[in-house]
C-alpha positions in Angstrom: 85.1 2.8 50.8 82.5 3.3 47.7 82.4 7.0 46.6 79.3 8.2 44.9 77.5 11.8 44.1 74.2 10.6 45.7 73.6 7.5 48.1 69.8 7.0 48.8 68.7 5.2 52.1 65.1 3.0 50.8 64.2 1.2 47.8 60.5 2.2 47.6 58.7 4.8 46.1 60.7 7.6 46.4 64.2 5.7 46.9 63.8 4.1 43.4 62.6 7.2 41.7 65.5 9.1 43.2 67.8 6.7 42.1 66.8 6.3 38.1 65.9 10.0 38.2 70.2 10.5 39.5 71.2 7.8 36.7 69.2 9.8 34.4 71.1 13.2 35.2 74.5 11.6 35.2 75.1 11.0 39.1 76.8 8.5 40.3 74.6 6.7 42.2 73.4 3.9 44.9 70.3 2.6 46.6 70.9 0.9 50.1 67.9 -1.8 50.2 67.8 -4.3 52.9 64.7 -6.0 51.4 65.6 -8.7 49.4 63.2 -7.3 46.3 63.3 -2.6 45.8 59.7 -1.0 45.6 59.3 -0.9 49.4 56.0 -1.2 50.9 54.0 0.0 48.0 55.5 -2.5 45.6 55.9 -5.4 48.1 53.3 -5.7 50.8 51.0 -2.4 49.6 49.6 -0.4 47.1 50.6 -3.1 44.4 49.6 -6.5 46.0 46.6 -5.1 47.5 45.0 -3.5 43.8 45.8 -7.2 42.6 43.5 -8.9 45.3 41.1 -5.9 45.0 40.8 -6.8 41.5 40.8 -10.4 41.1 38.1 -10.4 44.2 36.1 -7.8 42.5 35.7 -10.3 39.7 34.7 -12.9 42.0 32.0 -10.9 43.7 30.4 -9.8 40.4 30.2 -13.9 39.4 28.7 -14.8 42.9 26.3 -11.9 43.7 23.9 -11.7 40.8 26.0 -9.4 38.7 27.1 -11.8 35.8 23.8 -13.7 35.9 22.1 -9.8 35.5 23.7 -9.7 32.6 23.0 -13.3 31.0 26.6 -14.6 32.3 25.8 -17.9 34.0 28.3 -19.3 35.6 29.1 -21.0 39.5 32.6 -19.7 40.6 34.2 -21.1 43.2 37.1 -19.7 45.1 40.6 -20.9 44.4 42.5 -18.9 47.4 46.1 -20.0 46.6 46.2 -19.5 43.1 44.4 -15.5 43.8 47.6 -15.4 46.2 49.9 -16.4 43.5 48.9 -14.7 40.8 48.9 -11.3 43.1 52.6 -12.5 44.0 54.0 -13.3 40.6 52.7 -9.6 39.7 54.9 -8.1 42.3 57.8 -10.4 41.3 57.4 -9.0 37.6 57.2 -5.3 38.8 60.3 -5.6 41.3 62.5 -7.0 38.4 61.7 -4.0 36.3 63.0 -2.0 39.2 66.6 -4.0 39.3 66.4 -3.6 35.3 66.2 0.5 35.3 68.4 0.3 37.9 70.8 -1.4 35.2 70.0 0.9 32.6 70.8 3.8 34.6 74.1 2.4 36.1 72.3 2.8 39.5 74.4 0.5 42.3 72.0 -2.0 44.8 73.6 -1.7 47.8 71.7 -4.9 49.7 71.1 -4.2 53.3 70.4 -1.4 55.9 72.1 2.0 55.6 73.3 3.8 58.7 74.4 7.7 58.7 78.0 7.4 60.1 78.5 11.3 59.9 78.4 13.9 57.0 78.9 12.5 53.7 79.5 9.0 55.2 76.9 5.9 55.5 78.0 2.5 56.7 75.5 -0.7 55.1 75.0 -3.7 57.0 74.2 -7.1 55.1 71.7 -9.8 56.3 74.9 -11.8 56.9 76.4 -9.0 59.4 78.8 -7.7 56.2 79.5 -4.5 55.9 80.3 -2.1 53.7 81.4 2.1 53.7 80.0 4.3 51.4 80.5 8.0 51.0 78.6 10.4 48.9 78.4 14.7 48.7 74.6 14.2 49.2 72.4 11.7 50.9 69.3 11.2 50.7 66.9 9.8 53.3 63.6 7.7 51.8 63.1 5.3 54.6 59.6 5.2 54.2 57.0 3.9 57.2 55.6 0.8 58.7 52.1 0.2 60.4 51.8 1.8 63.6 50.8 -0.4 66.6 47.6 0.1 68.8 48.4 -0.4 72.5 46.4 -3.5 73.8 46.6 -5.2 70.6 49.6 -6.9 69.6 50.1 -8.1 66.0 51.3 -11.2 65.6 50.3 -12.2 62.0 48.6 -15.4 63.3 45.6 -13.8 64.4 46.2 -9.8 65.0 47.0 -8.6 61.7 48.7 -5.7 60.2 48.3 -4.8 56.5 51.3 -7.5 55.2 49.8 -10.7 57.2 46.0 -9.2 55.8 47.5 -9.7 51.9 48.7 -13.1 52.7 46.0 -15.0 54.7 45.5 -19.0 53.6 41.7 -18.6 54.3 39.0 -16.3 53.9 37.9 -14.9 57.8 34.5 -15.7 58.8 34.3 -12.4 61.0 37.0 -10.2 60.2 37.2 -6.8 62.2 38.6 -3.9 60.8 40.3 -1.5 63.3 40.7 1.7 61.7 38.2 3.2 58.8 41.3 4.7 56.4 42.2 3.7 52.6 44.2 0.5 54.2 41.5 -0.9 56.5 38.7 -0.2 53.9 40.0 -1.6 51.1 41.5 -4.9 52.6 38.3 -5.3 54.5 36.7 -4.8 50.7 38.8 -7.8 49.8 37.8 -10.1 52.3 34.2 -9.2 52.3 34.0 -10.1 48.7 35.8 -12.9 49.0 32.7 -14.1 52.1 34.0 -12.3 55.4 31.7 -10.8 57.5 33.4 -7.5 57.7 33.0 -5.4 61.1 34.8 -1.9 60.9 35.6 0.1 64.4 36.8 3.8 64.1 37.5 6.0 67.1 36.0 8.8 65.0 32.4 9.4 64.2 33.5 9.1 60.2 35.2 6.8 57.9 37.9 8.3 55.5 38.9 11.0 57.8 40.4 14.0 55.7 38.3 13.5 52.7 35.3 15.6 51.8 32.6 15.2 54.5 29.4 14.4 51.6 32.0 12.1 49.6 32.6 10.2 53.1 28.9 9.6 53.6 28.4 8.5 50.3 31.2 5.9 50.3 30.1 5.0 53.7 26.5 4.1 52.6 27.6 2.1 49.6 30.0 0.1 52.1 26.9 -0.8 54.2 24.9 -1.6 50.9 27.7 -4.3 50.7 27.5 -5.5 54.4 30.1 -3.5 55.8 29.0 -3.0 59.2 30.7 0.4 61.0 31.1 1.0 64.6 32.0 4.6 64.8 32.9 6.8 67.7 34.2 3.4 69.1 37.6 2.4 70.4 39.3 -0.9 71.2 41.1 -1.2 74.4 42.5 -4.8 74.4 42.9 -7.8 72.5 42.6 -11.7 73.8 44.1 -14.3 71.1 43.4 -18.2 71.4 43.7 -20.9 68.5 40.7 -20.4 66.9 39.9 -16.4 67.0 40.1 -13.2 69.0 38.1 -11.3 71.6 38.4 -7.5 71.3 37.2 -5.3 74.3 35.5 -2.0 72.4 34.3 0.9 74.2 32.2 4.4 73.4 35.7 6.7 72.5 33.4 9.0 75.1 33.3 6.8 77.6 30.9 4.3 78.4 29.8 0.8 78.7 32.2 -1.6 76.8 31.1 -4.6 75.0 33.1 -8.0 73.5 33.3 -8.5 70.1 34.2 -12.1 68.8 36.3 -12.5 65.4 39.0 -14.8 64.4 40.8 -12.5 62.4 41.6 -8.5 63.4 43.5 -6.1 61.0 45.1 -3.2 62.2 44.9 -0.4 60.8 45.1 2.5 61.9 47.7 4.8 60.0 51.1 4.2 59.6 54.5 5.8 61.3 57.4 7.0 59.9 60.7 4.3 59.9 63.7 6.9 61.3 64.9 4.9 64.1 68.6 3.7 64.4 69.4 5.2 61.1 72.6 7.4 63.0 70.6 10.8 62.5 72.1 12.4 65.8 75.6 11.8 63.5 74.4 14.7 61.4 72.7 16.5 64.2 69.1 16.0 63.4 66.4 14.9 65.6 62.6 13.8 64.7 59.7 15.0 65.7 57.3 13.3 68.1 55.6 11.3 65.3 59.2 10.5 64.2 59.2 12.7 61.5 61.9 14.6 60.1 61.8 18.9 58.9 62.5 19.5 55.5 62.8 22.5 53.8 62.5 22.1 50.0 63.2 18.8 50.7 66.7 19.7 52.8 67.0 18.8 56.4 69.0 20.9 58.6 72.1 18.9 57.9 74.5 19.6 55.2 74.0 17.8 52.1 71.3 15.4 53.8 67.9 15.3 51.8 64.5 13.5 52.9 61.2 12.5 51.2 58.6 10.6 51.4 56.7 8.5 54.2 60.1 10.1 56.8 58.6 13.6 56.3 55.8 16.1 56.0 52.8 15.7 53.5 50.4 13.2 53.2 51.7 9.6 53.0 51.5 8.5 49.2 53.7 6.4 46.8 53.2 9.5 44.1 54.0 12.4 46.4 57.0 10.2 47.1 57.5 10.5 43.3 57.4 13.7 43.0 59.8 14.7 45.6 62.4 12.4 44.8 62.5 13.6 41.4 62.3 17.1 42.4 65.2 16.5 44.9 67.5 14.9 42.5 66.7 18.1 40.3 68.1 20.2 43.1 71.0 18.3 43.9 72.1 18.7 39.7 71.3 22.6 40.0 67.6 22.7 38.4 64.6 24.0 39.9 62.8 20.7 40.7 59.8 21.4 43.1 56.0 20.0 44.1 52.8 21.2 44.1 51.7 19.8 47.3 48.0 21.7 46.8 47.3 19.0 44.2 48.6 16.0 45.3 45.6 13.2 44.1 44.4 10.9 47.1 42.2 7.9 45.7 40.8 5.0 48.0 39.9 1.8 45.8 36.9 0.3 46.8 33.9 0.1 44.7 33.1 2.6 44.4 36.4 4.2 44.6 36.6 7.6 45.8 39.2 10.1 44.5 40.0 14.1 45.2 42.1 16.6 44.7 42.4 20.0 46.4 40.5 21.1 49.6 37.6 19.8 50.9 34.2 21.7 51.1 34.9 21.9 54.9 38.3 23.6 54.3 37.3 26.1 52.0 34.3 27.1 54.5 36.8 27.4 57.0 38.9 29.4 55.1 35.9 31.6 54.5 36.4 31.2 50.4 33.7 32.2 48.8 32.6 29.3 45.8 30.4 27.4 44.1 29.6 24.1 43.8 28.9 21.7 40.3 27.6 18.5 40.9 26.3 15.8 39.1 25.7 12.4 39.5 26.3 9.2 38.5 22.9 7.9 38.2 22.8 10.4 35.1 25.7 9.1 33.4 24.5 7.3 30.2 27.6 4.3 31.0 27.6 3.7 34.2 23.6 3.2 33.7 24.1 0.4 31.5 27.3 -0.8 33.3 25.0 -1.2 36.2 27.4 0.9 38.7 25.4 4.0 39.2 26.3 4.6 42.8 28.4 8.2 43.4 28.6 11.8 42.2 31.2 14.2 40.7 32.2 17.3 42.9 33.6 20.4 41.1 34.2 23.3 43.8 35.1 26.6 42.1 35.8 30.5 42.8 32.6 32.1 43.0 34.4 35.4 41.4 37.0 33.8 39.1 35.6 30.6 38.2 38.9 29.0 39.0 38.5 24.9 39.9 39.5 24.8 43.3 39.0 21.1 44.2 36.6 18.1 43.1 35.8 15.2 45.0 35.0 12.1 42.9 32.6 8.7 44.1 32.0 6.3 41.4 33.3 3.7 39.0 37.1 4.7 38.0 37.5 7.4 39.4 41.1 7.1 40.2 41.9 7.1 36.4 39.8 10.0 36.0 40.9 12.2 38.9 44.0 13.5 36.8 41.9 15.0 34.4 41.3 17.8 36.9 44.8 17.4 38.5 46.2 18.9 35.4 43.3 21.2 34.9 44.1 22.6 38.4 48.0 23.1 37.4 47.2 25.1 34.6 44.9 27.3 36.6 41.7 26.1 34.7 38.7 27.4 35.3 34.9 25.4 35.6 34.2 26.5 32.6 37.3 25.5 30.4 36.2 21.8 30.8 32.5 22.7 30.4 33.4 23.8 27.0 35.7 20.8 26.6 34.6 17.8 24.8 34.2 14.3 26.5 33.7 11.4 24.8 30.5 9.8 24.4 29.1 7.1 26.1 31.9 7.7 28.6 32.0 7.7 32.6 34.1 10.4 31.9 31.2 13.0 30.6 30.2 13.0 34.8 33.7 15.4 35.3 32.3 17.7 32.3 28.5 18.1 33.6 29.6 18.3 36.8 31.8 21.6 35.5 28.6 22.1 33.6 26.5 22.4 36.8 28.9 25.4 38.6 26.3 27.3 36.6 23.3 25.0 36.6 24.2 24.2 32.8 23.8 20.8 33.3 22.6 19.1 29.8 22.6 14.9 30.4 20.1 12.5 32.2 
């Protein structure tokens, strides 16, 4: 039996951070992985390989709609679907080797294979060969992340019925691909594809795409979608699924009831959220139990057990590769005696389409429900001296602030890099900053950036650019 300070069930997000963050602080630690590359889903089959595609198809779409010849680039692309598919795998490759290399540099142990909680202090690793090997460890942490959840009636089977891993890897470009589910997954693979030529059909049980986000932001991202050909069935739910060789018939009714109809497509992504991945880890060995979603309590990122930890996708919060971050680093902290925690109030969420959409904080609805008194600063993007001669004018910057104290509360942005400008105000917000502090800040100039200050600007109707 291996002895360490700290084992870590999961090599993605949170795993990995735990582990360098434990290497860093002089633990003896190890990362039970039974993928054969760490960075879970994020860095495998996710956030990483899905940005590359969104990229490289972005590119494409600008050389075949009109946007290159708009600006005296003429050119005739043509699509080259294998070498798009490995260039987005040989990034991944490079980013997983970096992973194996800090674990190196932090004298972090790989444990290959799937971890299973034998009792306190004690987990037991099974090898793709049916090896195994004991560990034991004062703390363990659990950072098993989630998989896609499954929609009864429709069974994935990669061939035709997609989840979010077979959408990344298709060998052609769908002639009608339907999007169940109007999240950040669905909307940005079914971006991919409908740049890359799909006609792109999106269902959603509920009467809104992006649920959780800020109601106006929604709309606007919504519209833009349908500018692109995006077509939305909201308020609609699919009941079952019929595969043959060439395509699949999907049986979608009113989610109030009502007549159903038959919608033809040969490719269908799933999408609609994703579950926590708890099962047959041997948590009844410590005497913990999930929840009904599968979730596990955590308390300051301690379960119930003794010396058993848990972050991530496995438990409370919303499900993002950063929040995974931060707790894993904060847990470690613990563990060594500091006082790591995370500011779950300002925790960035950021879909990538184009435009992307990017927040932090509560939404207008929440704050109204709440009965906070505020004020709104908005301005928009049509006023923004870059995007106007960048030609990507679409979108607005939100600033919602105490109507008494001026403090920023939240700010919900829809426009052209937006996620790179979101943490601006993420650490505006941890420092308490008021509307005003970044209207009397100053932005560069011509920058996409001056949007976040006149938007501060408008709290008071200060507003200065066209």
């Amino acid at each position: 039996m291996s002895t360490y300070d700290v084992v870590i069930l999961g090599g993605g997000p949170g795993g990995y951070n735990a582990a360098i963050r434990a290497g860093q602080l002089g633990l003896k630690a190890a990362c039970v992985e039974g993928r054969a590359t760490l960075g879970g889903t994020c860095l495998n089959v996710g956030c990483m390989p899905s940005k590359a595609l969104l990229h490289a198809s972005e590119l494409y779409d600008a050389a075949m709609g009109g946007e290159f010849a708009n600006l005296g680039i003429e050119v005739k692309p043509s699509l080259n679907l294998a070498q798009m598919m490995k260039q987005k795998d040989e990034s991944v490759t490079g980013l997983t080797k970096g992973i194996e290399f800090l674990f190196r540099k932090n004298k972090v142990d790989w444990i290959k294979g799937w971890g299973h909680i034998d009792g306190p202090g004690k987990v037991t690793v099974t090898d793709s060969a049916g090896g195994k090997t004991e560990l034991s460890a004062k703390d363990i942490i659990i950072a098993t992340g989630s998989e896609p959840t499954p929609l009864p009636g429709v069974d994935i089977d990669n061939q035709r019925i997609l989840d979010s891993t077979g959408a990344l890897s298709l060998k052609e470009v769908p002639k009608h691909l339907v999007v169940i589910g109007a999240g950040v997954i669905g909307l940005e693979l079914g971006s991919v594809w409908r740049r890359l030529g799909a006609q792109v059909t999106v269902v959603e049980f509920l009467d809104r795409i992006c649920p959780g986000v800020d109601v106006e932001a929604g709309k606007t991202l919504q519209r833009s979608l349908g500018k692109q050909g995006f077509s939305f069935k909201l308020g609609s739910k699919v009941t079952s699924a019929t595969t043959s060789a060439n395509g699949v018939q999907l049986r979608v009714e009113p989610a109030a009831g009502g007549e159903a109809e038959l919608i033809e497509a040969d490719y269908v992504l799933v999408a609609i959220g994703r579950r926590p991945y708890t099962q047959g880890l041997g948590l009844e060995n410590v005497g913990l139990a999930t929840d009904k979603r599968g979730m596990l309590e955590n308390k300051g990122h301690r379960t119930q057990a003794p010396g058993v930890w848990v972050i991530g996708d496995v438990t409370s919060g919303p499900m993002l590769a950063h929040k995974a971050e931060d707790e894993a680093m904060a847990c470690v902290e613990q563990i060594v005696g500091k006082a790591g925690e995370v500011n779950y109030e300002l925790i960035p969420s950021v879909i990538y389409t184009k435009p992307e959409l990017a927040s932090v904080g509560k939404t207008e609805e929440q704050l109204k429900a709440e009965g906070r008194a505020y004020k709104v600063g908005k301005f928009p993007f049509t006023a923004n001296s870059r995007a106007k001669i960048n030609h990507e004018t679409e979108g607005f910057a939100k600033v919602l602030a105490d109507e008494r104290t001026d403090e920023i509360l939240s700010v919900h942005l829809v426009g052209p890099s937006v996620s790179e400008m979101i943490g601006e105000y993420c650490v505006a917000m941890e420092f308490s900053a008021s509307a005003e502090d970044i209207a009397l800040t100053c932005h560069p100039h011509p920058t996409r950036s001056e949007a976040l200050r006149q938007a501060a600007m408008n709290v008071e109707g200060m507003a200065t650019q066209m």
